[in-house]
KEDO-936331 format. One record per atom (N, C-alpha, C, O): residue number from 1; atom name; x negated, y negated, z negated. Coordinates in pm, 1 decimal. Each point is the difference from the previous one (the first is absolute). Layout:
KEDO-936331
NUM, CA, X, Y, Z
...
This chain:
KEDO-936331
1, N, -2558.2, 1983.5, -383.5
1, CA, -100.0, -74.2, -75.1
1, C, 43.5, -145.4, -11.5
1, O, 35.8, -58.5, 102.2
2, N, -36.5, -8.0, -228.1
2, CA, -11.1, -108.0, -30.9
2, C, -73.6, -137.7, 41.0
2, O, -0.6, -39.1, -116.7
3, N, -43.1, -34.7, 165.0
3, CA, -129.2, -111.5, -12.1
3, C, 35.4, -82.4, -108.5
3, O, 87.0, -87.2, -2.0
4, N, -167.4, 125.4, -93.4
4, CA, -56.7, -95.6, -141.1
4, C, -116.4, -130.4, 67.0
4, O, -90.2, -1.0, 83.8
5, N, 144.4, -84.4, -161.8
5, CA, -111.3, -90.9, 0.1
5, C, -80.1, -10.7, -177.7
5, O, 46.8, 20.2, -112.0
6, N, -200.6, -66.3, 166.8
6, CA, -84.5, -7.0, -123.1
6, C, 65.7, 16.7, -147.1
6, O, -23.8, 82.0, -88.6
7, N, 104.8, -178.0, 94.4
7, CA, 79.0, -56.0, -163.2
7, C, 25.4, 145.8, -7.2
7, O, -86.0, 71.1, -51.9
8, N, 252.2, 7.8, 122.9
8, CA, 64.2, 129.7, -2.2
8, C, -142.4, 143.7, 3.8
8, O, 8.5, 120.8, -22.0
9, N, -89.2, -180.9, 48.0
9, CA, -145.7, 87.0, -19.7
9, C, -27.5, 22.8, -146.9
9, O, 4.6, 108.3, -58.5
10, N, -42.7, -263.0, -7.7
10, CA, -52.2, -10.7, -65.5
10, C, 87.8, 54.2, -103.7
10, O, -46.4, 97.6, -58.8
11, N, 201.6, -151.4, 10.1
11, CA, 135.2, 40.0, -50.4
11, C, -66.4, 158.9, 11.7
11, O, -113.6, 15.1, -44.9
12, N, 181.6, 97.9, 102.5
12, CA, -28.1, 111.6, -2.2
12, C, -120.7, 58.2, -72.4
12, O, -14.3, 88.7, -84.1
13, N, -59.9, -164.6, 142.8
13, CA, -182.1, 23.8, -120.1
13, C, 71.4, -1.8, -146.4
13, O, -26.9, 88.0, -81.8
14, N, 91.9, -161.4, 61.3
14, CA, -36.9, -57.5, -171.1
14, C, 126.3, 84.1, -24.1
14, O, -5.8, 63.0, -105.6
15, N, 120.2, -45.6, 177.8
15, CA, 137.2, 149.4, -34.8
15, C, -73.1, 84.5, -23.1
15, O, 14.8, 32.9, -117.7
16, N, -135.6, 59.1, 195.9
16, CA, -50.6, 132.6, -68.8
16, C, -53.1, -23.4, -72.9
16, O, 36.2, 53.8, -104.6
17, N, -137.7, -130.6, 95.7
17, CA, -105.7, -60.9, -158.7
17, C, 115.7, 23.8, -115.6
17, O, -29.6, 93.7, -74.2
18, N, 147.3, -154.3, 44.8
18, CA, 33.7, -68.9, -97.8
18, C, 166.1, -25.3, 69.5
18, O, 29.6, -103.8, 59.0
19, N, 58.2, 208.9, -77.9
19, CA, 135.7, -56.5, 49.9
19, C, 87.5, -85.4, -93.9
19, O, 94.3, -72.1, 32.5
20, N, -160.6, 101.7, -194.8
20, CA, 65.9, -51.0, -102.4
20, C, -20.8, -176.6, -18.4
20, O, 71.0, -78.4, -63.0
21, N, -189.1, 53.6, 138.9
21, CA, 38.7, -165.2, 12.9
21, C, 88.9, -66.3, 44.1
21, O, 72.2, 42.3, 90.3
22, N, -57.0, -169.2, -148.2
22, CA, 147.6, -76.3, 25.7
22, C, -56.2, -51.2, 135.4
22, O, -114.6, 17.1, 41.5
23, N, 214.3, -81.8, 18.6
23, CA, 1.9, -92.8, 146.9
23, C, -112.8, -98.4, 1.8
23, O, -84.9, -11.9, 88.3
24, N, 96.2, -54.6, -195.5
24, CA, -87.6, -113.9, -29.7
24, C, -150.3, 15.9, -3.7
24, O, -74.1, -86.9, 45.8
25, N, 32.8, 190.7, -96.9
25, CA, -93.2, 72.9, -78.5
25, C, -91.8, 68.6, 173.8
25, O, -122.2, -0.3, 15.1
26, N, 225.6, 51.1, 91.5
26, CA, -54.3, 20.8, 101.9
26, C, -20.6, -100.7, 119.5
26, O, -77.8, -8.0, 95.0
27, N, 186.3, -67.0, -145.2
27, CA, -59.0, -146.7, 89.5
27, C, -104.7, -64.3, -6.2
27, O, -66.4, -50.6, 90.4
28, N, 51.0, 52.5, -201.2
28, CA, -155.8, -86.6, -40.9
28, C, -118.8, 73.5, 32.9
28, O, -115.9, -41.5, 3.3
29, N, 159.4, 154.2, 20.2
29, CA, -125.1, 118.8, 65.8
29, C, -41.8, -42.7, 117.0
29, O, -111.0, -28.2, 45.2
30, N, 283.1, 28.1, 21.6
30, CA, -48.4, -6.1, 164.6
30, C, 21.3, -138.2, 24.8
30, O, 8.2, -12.3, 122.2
31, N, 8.1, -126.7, -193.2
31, CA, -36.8, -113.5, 62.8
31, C, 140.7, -44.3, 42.9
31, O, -4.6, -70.7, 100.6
32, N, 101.3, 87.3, -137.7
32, CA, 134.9, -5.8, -3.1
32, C, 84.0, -41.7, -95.4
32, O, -14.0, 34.6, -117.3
33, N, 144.3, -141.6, 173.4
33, CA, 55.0, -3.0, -150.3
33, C, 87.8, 76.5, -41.0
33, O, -13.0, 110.9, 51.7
34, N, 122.9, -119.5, -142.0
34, CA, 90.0, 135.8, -11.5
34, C, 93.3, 56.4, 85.8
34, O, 10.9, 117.8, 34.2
35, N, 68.9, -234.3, 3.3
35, CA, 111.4, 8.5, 94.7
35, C, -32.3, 67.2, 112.1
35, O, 71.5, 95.8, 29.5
36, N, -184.1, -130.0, 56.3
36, CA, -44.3, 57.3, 105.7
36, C, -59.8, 89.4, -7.6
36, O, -15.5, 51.3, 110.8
37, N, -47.6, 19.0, -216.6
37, CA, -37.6, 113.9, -25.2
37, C, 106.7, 112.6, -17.8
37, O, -3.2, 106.1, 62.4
38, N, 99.5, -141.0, -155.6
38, CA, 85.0, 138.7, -23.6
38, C, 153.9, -28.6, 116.1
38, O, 85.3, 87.5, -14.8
39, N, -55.0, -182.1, 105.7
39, CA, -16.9, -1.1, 143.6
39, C, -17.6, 101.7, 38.2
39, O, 86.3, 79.5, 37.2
40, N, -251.4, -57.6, -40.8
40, CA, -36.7, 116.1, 120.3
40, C, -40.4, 154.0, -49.3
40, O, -3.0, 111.8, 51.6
41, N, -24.5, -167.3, -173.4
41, CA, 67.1, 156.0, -119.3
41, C, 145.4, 6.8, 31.2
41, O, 24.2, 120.2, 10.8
42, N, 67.7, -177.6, 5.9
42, CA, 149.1, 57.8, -5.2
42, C, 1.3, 15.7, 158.3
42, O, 110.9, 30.4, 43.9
43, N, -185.6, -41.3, 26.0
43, CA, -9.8, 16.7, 186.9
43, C, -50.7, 131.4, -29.3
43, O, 75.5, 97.0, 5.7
44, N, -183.6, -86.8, -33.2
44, CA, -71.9, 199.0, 15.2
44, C, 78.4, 40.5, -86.2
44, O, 59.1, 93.4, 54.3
45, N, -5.3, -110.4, -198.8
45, CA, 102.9, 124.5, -30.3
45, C, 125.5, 54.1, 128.7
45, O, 37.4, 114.7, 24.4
46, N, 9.8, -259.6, 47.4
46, CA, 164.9, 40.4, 77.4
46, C, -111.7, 67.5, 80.5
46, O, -12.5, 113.6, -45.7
47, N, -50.6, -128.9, 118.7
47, CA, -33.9, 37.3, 128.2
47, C, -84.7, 167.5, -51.4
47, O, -33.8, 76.1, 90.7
48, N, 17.3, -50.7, -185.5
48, CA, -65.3, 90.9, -22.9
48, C, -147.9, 24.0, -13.6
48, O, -47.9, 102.9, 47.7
49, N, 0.5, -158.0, -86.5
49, CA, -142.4, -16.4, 15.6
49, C, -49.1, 36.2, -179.5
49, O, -98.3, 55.1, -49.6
50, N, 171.0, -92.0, 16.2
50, CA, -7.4, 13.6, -141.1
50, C, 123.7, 92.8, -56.7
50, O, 112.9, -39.4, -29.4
51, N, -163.6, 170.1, 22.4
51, CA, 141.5, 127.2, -5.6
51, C, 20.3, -2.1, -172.4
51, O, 97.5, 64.3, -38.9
52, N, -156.2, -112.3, -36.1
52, CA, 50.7, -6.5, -154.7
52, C, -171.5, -47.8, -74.5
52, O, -116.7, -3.5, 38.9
53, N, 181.5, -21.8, -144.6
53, CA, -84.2, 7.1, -122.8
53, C, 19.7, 69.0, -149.4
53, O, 86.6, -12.0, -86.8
54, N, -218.5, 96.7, 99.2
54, CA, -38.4, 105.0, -79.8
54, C, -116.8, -5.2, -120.1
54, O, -104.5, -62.1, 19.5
55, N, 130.8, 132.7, -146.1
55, CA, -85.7, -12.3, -86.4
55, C, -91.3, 126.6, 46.8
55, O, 47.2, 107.8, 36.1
56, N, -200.4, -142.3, -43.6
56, CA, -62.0, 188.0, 34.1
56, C, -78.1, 29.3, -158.0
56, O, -75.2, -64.5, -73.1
57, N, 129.3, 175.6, 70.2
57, CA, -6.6, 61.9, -89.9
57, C, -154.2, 88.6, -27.0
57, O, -9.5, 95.5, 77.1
58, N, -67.3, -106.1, -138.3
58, CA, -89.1, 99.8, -25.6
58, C, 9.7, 140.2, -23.1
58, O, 4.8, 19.5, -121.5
59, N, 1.2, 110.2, 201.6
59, CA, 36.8, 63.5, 3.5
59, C, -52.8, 107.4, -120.3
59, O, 77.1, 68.7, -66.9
60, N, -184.6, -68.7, 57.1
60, CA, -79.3, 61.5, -157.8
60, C, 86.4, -21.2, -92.6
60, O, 72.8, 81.6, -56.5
61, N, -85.5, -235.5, 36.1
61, CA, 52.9, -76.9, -129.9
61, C, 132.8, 67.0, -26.6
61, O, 27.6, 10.6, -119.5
62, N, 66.3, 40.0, 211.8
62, CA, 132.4, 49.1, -40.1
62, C, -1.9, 176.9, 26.5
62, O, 104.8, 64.6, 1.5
63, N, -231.2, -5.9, 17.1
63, CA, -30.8, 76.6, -38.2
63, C, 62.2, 124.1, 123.3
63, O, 73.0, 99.1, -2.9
64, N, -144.5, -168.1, 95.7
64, CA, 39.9, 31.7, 164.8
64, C, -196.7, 73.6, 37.9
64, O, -65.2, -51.8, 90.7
65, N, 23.0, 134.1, -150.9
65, CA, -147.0, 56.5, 6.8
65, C, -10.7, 81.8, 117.6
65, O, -116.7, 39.1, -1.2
66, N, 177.1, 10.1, 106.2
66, CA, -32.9, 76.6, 74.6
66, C, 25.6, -129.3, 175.0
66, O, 98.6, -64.4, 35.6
67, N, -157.2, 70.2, -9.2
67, CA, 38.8, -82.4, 166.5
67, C, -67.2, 149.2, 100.1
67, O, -102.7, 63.0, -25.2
68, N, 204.0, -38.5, 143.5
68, CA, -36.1, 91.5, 43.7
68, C, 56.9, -80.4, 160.3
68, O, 89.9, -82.5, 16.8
69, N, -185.2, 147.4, 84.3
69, CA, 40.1, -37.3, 101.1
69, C, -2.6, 149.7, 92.0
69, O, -88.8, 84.8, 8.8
70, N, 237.1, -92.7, 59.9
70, CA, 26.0, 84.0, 49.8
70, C, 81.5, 14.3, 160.2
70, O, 95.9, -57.7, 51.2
71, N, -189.4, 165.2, -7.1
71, CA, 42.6, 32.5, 162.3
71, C, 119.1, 123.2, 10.7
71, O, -14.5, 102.5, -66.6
72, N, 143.4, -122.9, 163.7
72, CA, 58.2, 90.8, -12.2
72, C, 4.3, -2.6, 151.2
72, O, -9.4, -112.8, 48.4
73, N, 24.9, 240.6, 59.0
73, CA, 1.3, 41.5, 39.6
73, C, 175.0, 68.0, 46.5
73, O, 45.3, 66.1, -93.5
74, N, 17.9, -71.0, 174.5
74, CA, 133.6, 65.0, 16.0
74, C, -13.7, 86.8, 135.7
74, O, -65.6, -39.8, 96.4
75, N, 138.1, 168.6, -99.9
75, CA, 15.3, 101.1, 90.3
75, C, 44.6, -117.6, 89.9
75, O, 26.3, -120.2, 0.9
76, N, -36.0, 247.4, 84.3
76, CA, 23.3, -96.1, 154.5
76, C, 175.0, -15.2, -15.2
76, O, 58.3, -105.0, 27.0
77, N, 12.8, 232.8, -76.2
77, CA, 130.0, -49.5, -11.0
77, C, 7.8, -137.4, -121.3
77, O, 45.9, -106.7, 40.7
78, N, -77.1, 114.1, -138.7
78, CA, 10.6, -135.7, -83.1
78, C, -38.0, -116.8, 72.2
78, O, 60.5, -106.9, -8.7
79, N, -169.7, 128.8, 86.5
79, CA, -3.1, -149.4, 74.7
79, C, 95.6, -46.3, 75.9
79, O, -28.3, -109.1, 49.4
80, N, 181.9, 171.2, -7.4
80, CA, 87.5, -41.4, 74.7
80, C, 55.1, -66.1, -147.2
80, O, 28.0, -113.2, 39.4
81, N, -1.6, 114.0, -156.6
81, CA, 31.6, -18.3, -97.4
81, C, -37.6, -145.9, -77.3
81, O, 74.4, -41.8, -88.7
82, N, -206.6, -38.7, 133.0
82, CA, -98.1, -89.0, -69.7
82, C, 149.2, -52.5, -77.7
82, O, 14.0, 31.8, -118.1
83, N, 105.0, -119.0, 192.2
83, CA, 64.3, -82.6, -59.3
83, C, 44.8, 45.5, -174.6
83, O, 16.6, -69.1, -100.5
84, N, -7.3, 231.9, 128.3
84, CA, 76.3, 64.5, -115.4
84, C, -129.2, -10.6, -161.5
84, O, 23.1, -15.5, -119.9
85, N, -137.8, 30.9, 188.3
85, CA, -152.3, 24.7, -33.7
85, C, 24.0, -114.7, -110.8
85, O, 31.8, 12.6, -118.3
86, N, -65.1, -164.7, 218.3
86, CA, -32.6, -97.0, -59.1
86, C, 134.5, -52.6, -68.7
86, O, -40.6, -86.8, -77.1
87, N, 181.1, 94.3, 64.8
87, CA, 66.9, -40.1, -74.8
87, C, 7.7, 77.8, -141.7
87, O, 56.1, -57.0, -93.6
88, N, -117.1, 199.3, 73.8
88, CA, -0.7, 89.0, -95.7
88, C, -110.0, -46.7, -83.5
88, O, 22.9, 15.4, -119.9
89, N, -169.3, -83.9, 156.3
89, CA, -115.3, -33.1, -81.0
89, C, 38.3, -140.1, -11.2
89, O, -39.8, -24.8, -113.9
90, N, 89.0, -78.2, 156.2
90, CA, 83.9, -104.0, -25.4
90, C, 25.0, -9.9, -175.3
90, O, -44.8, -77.1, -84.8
91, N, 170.1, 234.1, 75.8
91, CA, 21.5, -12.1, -107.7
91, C, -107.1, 32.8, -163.9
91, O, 14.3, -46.6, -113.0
92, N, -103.8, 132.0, 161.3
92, CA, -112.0, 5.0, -115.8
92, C, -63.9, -144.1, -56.2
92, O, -62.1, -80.5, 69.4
93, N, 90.7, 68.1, -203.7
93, CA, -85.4, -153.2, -29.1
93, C, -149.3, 2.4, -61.1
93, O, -65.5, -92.2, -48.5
94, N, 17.9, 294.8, 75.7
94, CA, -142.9, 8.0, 29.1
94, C, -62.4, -66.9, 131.6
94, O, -122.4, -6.0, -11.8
95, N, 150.4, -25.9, 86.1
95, CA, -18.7, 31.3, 82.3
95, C, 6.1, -193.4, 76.7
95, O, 102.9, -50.9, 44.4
96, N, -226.6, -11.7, -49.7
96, CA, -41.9, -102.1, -15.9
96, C, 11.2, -58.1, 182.9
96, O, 78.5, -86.2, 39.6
97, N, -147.8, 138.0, 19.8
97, CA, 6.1, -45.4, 133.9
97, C, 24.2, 141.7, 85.9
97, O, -31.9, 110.8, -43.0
98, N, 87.9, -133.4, 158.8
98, CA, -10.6, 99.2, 142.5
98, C, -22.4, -38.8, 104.9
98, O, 17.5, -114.1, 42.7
99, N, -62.9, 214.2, 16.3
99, CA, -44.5, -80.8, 162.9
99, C, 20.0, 146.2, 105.4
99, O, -26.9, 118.8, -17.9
100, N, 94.1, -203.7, 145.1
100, CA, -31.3, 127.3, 87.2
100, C, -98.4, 10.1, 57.7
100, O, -48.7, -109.2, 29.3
101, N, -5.5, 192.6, 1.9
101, CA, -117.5, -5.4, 83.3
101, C, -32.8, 72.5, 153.4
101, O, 61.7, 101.3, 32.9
102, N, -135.7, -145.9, 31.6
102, CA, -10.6, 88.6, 110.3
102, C, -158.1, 63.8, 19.2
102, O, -100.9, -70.2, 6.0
103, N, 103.0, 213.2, 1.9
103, CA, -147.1, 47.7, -50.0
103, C, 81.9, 139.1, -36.9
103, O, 116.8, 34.3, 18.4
104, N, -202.9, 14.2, -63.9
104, CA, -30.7, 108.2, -50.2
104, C, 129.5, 46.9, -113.7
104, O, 41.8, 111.1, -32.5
105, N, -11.2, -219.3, 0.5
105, CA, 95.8, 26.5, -150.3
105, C, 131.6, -105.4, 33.3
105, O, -0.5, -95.7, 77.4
106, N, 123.8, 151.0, -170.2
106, CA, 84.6, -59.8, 72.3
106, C, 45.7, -185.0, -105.8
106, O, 55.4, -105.9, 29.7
107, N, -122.7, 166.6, -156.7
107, CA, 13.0, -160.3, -68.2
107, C, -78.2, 15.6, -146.0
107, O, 9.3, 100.9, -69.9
108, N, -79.4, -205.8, 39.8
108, CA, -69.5, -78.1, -112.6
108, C, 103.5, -41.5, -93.2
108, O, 97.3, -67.4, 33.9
109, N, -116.4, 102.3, -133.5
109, CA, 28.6, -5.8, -130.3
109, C, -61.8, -49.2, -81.9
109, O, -117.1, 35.5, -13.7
110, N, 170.6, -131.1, -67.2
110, CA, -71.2, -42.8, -134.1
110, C, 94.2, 20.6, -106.7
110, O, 102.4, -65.9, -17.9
111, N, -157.4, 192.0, -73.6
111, CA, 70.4, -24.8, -123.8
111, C, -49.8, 15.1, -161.4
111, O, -92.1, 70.6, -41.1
112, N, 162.1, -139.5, -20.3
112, CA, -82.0, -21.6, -145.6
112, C, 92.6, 139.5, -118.9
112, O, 102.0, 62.2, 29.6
113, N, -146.7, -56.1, -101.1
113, CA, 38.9, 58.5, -106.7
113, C, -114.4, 32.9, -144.0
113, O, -122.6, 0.0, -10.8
114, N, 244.1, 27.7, -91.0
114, CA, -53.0, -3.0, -142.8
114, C, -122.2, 35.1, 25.7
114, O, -91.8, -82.0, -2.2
115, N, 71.0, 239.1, 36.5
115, CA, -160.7, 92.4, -1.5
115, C, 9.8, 77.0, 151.4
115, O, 55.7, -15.9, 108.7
116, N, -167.0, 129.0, -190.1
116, CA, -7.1, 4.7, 186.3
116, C, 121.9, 156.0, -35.5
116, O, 50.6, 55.5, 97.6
117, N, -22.4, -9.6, -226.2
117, CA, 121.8, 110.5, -44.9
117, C, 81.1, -59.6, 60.3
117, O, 27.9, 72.2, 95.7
118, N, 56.4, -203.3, -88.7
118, CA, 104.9, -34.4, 34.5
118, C, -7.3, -39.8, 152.8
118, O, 99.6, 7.4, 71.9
119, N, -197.5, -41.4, -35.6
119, CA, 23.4, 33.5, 169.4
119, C, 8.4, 53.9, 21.7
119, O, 65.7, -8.5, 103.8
120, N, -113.4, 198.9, -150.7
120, CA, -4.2, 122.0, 56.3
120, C, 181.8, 40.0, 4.2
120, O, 64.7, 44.3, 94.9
121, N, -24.0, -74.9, -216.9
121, CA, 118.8, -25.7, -0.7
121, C, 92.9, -53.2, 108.3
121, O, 99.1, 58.7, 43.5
122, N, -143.0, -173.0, -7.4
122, CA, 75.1, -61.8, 90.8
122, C, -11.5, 35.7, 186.1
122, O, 73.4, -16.1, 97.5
123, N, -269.2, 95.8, -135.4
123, CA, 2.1, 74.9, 126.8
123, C, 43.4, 147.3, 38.3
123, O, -8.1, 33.3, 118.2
124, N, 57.4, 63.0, -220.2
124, CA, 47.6, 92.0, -11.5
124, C, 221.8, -41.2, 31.1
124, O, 76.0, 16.9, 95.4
125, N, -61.4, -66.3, -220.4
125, CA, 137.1, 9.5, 9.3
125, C, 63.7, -132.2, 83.1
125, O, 121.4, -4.4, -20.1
126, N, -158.7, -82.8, 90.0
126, CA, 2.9, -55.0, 94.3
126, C, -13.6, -40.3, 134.2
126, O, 84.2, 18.7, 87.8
127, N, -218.8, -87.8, -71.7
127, CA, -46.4, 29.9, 108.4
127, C, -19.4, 80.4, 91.8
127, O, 22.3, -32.6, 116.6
128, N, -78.6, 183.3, -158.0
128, CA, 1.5, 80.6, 81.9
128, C, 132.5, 52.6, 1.8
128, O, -11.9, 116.9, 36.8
129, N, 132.0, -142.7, -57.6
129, CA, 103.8, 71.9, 17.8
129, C, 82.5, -92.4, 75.1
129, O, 119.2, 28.4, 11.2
130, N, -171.3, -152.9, 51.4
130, CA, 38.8, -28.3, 110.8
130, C, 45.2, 42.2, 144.1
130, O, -98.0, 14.5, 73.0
131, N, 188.2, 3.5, -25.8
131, CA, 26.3, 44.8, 102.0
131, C, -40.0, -32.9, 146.2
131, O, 55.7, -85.1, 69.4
132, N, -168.2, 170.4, -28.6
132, CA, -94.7, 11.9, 96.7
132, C, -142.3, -39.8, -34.1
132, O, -57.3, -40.8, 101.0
133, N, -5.2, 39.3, -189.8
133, CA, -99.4, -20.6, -80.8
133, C, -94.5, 127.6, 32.0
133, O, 26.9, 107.7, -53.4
134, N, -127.2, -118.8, 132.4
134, CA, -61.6, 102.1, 39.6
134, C, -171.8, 11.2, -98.3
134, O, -64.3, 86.9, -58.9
135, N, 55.3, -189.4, 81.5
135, CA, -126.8, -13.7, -115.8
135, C, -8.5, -159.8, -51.1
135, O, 49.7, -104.2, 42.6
136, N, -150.3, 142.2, -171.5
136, CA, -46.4, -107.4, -82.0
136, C, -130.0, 0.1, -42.6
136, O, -47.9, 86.1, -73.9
137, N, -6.2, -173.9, 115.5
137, CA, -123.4, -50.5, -51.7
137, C, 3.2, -130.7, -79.2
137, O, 33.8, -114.0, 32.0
138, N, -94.6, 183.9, -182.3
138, CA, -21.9, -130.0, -115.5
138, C, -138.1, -31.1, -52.1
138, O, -86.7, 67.2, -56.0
139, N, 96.4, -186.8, 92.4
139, CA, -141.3, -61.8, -77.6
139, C, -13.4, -84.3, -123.8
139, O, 64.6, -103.4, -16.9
140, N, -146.9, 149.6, -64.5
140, CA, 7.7, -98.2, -131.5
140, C, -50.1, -96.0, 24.4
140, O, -97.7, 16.8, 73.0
141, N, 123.7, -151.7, -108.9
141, CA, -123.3, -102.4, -36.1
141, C, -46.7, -17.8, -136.8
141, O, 63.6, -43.0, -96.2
142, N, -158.0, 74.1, 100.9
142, CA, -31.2, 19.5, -122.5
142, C, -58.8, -135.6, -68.9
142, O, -21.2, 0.2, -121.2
143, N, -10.5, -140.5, 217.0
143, CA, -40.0, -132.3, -68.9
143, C, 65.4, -72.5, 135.4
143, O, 7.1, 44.4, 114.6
144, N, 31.0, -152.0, -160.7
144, CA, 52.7, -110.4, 99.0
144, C, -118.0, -148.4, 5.9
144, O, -42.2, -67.5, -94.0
145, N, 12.3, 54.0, 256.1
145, CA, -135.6, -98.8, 35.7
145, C, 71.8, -118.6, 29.6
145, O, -55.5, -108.4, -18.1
146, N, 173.2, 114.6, 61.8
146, CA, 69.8, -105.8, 14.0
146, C, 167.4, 9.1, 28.0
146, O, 37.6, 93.3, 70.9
147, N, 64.8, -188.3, -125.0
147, CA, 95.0, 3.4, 27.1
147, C, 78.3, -143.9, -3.1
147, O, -23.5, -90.5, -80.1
148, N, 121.7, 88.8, 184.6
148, CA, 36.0, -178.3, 22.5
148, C, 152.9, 7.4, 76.4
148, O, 21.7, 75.3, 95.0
149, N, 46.7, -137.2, -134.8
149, CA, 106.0, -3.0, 69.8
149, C, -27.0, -132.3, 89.7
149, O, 99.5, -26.2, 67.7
150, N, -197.0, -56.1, -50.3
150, CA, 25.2, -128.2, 27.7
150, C, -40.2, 32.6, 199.9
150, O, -74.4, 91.1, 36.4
151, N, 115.9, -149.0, 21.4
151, CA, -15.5, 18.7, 139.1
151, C, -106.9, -102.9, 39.6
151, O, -4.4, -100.1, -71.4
152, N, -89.9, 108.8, 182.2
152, CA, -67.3, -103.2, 45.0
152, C, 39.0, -66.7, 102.3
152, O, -6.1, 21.8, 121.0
153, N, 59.4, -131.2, -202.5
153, CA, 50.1, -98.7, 65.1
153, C, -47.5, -131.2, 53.7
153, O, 77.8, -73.9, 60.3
């Protein structure tokens, strides 16, 4: 872990808001002038604190209609396997977030696609033909209440 002070607080606030502002433009946010502001913007990029900047895309708008969240489950032999697991869903670019989990199921899935035909697609001739893939459970969302990449910082 890092220790940010207020300013490097405040900096980070206004990166998720709005990464497309200039230096200047976020200095004057946080009470800073330029130099010392992108300073400590070019400090959290080296140090990592700041892993890139990204445009987010509306996923409808490009005609991404199905969001499905999904539990997979691996035989007990596939679970000696996770490394093989998670470098194989890595490569799907359905396939939005993963997580391992400990519980009941062996990892959380988030993935988007055209409709919910083309996920079935992707859960037929893909997914389940993962190796050690014992079960799948998929859930539609059928409306989104909230969504944010921004962290509380």
């Amino acid at each position: 872990m890092i220790e940010l002070d207020a300013y490097e607080k405040k900096i980070l606030r206004e990166l998720q808001r709005d990464a497309n502002q200039t230096t200047a433009q976020i200095a004057e946010r946080v009470g800073l002038s330029a130099s010392p502001c992108w300073r400590r913007i070019d400090r959290l990029e080296r140090e990592g604190v700041i892993t890139r900047r990204v445009a987010l895309v509306d996923r409808e708008k490009v005609g991404l209609n199905a969001h499905v969240f999904v539990q997979v489950k691996l035989t007990a032999h596939g679970r000696a396997n996770l490394d093989e697991f998670a470098s194989k869903i890595r490569e799907f670019p359905e396939v939005l977030d993963c997580y391992v989990l400990m519980g009941a199921v062996d990892f959380m899935i988030r993935v988007v696609a055209r409709d919910i035909n083309a996920y079935e697609r992707f859960f037929f001739e893909e997914l389940s033909q993962l190796p050690g893939v014992q079960e799948v459970i998929s859930t539609v969302a059928l409306s989104q209440i909230k969504s944010t990449t921004e962290l509380p910082i």
